[in-house]
C-alpha positions in Angstrom: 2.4 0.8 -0.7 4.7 -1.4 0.1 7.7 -0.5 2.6 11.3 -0.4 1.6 13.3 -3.0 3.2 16.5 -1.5 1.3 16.2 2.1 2.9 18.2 2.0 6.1 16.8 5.4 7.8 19.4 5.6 10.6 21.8 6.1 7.6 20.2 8.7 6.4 21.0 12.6 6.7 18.8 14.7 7.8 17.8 16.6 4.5 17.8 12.6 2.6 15.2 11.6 5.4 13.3 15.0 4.6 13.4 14.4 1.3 12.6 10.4 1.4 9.6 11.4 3.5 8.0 14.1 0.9 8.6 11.6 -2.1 7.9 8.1 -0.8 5.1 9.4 1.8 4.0 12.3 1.1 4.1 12.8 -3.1 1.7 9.4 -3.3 -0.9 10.2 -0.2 -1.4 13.5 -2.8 -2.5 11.3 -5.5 -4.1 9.0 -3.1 -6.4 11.7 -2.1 -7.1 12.7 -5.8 -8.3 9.2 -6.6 -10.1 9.0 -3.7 -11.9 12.2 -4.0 -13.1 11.5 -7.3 -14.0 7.6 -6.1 -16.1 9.2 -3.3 -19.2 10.6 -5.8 -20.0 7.8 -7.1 -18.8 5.1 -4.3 -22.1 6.3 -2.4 -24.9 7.1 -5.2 -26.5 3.8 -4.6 -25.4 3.0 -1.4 -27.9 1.2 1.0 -26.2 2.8 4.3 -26.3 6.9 3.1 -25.8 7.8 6.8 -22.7 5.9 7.8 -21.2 6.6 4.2 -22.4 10.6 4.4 -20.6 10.5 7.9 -17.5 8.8 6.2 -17.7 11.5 3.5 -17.4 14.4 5.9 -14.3 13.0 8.0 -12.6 12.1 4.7 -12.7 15.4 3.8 -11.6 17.1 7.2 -8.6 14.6 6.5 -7.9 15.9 3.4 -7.6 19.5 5.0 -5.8 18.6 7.7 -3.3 16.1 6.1 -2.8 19.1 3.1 -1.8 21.2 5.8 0.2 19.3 7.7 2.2 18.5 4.4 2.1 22.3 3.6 3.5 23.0 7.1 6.2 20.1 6.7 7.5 21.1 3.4 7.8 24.5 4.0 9.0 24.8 7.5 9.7 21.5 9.1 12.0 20.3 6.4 13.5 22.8 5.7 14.7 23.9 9.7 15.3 20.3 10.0 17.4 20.2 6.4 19.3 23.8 6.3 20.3 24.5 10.1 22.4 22.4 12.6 21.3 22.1 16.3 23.1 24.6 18.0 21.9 27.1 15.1 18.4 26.1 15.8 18.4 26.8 19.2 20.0 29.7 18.6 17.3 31.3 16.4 14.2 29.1 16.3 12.6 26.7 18.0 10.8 22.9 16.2 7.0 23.6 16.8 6.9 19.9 18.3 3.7 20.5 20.1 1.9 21.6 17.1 3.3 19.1 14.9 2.2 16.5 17.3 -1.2 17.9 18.3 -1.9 17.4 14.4 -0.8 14.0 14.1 -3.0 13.1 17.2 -5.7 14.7 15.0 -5.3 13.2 11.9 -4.7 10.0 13.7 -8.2 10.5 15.4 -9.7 11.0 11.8 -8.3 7.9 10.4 -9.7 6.1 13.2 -13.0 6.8 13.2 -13.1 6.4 9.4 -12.0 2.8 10.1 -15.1 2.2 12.6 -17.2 4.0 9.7 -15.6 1.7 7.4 -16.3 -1.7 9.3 -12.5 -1.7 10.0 -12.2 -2.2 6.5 -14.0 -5.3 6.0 -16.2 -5.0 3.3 -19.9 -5.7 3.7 -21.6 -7.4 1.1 -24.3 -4.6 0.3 -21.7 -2.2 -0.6 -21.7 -2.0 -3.8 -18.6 -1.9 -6.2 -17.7 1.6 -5.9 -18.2 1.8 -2.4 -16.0 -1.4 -2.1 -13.0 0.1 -4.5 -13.4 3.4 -2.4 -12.8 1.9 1.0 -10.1 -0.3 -0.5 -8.4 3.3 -1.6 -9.0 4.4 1.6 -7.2 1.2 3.4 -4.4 2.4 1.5 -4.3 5.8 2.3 -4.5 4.8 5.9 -1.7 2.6 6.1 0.4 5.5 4.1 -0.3 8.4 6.1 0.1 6.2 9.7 3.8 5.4 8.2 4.4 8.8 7.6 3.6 10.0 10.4 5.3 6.9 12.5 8.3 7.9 10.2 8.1 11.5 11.2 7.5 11.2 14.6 9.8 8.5 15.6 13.0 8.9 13.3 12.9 12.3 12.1 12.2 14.5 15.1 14.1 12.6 18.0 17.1 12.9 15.5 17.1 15.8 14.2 13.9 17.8 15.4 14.9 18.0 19.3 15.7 22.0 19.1 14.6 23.1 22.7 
């Protein structure tokens, strides 16, 4: 995924960045995960190192959970306190769960991590065999989308418009 160089965020209102985030982020780490899920069966059939791939398996799929949720939680209540209500109203009546949103992150940031280590920091060994090679390439991808989106998020989108104490 390549990053727009046309967008200017800090131009941006606060629903627009919502929005930007859920369909240039969020719509194609969705996908991402379909393709990779599907890639994962067969990526590790044949696979001389079962252990370190099984390993890889099972965090890839507590990424999937979390990074569904946190996309659940975004969509329908980040974005939309963010989007719908000014400041002083959301102080008024609700507060931004920034400790949650960021205690996920950490999380999913923690995940992604240790799939890297699992994944020789995505340099590909030469026993792996095609579909393991085309499964961590997917996943090199959906790494360097989701640690956007959550950059984005984190560093744009709440200090702007999420700092409701």
């Amino acid at each position: 995924m390549l990053a727009s160089h046309l967008v200017e965020m800090s131009e941006l209102s606060a629903a627009q960045l919502c929005s930007y985030i859920e369909w240039k982020h969020y719509v194609p780490i969705q996908q991402a995960f379909k393709r990779l899920t599907a890639l994962s069966d067969s990526a590790f059939e044949n696979s001389s190192e079962m252990d370190n791939l099984t390993l890889a398996t099972s965090v890839f799929g507590k990424l999937k959970e979390e990074m569904e949720q946190v996309v659940r939680n975004d969509l329908m209540l980040v974005f939309p306190l963010i989007s719908k209500k000014s400041v002083k109203e959301s102080q008024a009546n609700g507060k931004m769960p920034l400790e949650m949103i960021r205690a996920k992150n950490k999380k999913i940031l923690q995940m992604l991590e240790k799939l890297r280590q699992l994944a020789n920091n995505f340099l590909l060994k030469p026993e792996w065999n095609a579909d393991t090679r085309l499964f961590f390439e997917e996943l090199f991808a959906l790494d360097q989308m989701i640690t956007q989106a959550i950059y984005l998020k984190e560093n744009v989108l709440i200090p702007r418009f999420g700092e409701l104490r």
